[in-house]
N, C-alpha and C positions, 0 to 999 in steps of 0.2 A: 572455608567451605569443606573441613574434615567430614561432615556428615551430610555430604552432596550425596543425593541419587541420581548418580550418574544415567541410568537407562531411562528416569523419568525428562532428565535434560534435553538430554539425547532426543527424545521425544518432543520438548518443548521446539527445538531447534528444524525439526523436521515439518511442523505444522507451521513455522513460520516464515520456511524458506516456500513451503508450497504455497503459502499466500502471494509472496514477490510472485512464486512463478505462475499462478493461475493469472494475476495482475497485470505482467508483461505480454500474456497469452501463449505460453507455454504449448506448442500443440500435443508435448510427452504428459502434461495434466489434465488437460480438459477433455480430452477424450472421455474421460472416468468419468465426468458430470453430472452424468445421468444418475449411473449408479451409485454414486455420493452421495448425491440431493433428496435421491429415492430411500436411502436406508435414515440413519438418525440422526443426519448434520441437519435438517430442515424442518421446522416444523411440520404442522400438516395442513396449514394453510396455505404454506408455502410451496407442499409438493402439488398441491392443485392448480396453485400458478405454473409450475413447472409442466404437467402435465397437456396443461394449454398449451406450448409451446407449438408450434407447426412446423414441419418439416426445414423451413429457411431457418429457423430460428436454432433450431438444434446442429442445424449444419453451421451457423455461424460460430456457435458455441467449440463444438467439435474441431471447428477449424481453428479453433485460439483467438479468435477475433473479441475480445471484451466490445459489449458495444458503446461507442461515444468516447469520448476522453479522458473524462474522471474516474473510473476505475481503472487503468492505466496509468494515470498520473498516483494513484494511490501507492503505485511500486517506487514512487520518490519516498514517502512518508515511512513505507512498510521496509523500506529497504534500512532506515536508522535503528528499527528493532534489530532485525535480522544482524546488520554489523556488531549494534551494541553482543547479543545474544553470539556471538561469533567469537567474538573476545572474549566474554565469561568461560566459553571452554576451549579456546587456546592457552587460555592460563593453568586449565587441569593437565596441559600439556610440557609445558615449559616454564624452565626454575622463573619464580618470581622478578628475579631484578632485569633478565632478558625479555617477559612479556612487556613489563615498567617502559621500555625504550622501545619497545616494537611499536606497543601501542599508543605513547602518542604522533609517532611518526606515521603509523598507518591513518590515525582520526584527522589530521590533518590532509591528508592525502586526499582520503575520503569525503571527508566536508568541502576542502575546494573543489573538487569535482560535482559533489550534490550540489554545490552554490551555483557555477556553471550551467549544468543539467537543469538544473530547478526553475531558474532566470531563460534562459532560451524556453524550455517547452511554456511558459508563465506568457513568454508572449505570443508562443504558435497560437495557444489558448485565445489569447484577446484578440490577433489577428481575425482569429474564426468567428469568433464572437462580433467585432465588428462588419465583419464582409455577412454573416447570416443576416445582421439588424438591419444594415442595407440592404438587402434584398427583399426583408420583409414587409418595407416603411415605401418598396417601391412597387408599379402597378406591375409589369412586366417580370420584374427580379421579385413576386412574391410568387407568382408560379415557376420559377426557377430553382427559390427555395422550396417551395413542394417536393418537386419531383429530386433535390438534392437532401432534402434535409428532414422533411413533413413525418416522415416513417420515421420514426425513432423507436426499436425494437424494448418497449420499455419492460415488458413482461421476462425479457434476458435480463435485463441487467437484474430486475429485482431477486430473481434465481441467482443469480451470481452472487450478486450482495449482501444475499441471506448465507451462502456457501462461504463467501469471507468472513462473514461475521463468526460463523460458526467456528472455522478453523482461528481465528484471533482468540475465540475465546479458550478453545482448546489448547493453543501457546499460554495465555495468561495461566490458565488452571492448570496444565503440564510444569511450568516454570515456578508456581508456587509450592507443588505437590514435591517438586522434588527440593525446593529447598524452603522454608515458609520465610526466612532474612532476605528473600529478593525482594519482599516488598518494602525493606527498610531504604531501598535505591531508590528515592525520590526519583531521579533522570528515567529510570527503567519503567517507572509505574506512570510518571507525564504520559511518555511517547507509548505507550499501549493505550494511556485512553486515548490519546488525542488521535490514533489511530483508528481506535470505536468511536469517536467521535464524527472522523471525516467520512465511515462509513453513513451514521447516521443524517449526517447534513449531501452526499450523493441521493442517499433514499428519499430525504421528505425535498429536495428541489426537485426530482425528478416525479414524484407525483403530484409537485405543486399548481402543473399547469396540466391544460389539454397535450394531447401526446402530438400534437403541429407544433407546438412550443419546446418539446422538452431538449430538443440539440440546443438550443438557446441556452436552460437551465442549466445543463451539461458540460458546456464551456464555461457558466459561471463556477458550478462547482470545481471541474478543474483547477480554474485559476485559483479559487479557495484553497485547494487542497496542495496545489504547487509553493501557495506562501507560507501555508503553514510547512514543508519541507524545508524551506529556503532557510526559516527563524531556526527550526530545529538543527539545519546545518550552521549556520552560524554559532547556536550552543555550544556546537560541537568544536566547530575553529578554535574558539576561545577558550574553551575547557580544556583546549589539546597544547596549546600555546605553553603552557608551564611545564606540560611532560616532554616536550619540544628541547624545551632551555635546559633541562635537566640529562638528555638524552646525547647534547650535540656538546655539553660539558666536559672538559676533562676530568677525570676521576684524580680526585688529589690520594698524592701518596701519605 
């Protein structure tokens, strides 16, 4: 990486950390929202949605609240760029044979933890998913789901989604711009799309139904977006498993 652009990285790293963080609901990110969505992260279709927005909606926004589950759960997915992207410039930092042992000890670390994470919230996801279908399939427990569930703010989330999208793209074209052999990293180039991928399958379940259904679709995407995390940490397990053996080896004299 002798002809790394470093300021361009640096940059790719920055757009991709604030994706985790607008995802977990950062309340130090989303404040800016507005002003984001409004200049030229969004199209202009999308700032007319945005402009629909009514007073609850911007305050949920404001408040860090993603709404529903699936773009929250997306900080599992978003969070394997950001690691991988993490250790590309720890290594600009530190001689080669020390990042070699750092980093498969850390991706192991990291992936049993995402597997953990990924597996628990995969079933908060189905829990909800079934306790909504039961309410809905009942006479009683479907005005229960109304007033819990009926309102699904779906006009945020599409604002968000389009604000994700934008900043993913901005990490891919920042990450290329500064070096064009990132994209010879097959691993590095999967999990960006499969990234714009889970963005895209959040968006089309989420307009797929009337807005009384869509916490329904919402918990499915989740749970989508939770396994595709879980496969990707496993990737990771196992890729990390040989710099493991190499790491905890004695150095022959």
């Amino acid at each position: 990486m002798g002809d790394l652009r470093k300021p361009l990285f640096f940059m790719s790293l920055f757009f991709i950390a604030l994706v985790v963080l607008v995802e977990i609901g950062s309340g130090a990110v989303l404040p800016g929202t507005h002003e984001a969505i409004s200049a030229d992260l969004v199209p202009g279709d999308r700032q007319e949605a945005f402009e629909d927005l009514d007073a609850g909606d911007l305050a949920a926004l404001s408040d860090g609240r993603p709404p529903g589950l699936a773009i929250s759960y997306m900080a599992l997915l978003d969070s394997v760029a950001l690691f991988t992207a993490v250790l590309m410039g720890v290594s600009l930092l530190i001689p080669k044979r020390v990042h070699g042992r750092v980093q498969g000890c850390a991706t192991l670390m990291f992936a049993v933890l995402l597997i953990l994470g990924g597996l628990a919230l995969i079933f908060v996801a189905l829990g909800l998913l079934i306790f909504m279908v039961a309410l809905i399939l009942s006479f009683f427990g479907f005005f229960s789901y109304l007033a819990l569930y009926g309102f699904f703010d779906r006009t945020g989330a599409e604002v968000l989604l389009s604000l994700l999208m934008a900043l993913k793209l901005g990490f891919g074209g920042f990450l290329v711009a500064a070096q064009p052999r990132f994209l010879q990293n097959k691993g590095l180039v999967l999990i960006v799309l499969t990234s714009l991928l889970a963005n895209v399958i959040i968006g089309f379940l989420h307009g797929l139904v009337p807005r009384l259904l869509v916490s329904i679709t919402d918990a499915v995407a989740a749970i989508v977006v939770g396994i595709l995390a879980v496969i990707w940490a496993v990737i990771l397990l196992f890729g990390s498993l040989g710099s493991v053996a190499k790491a905890v080896r004695p150095d022959r004299v």
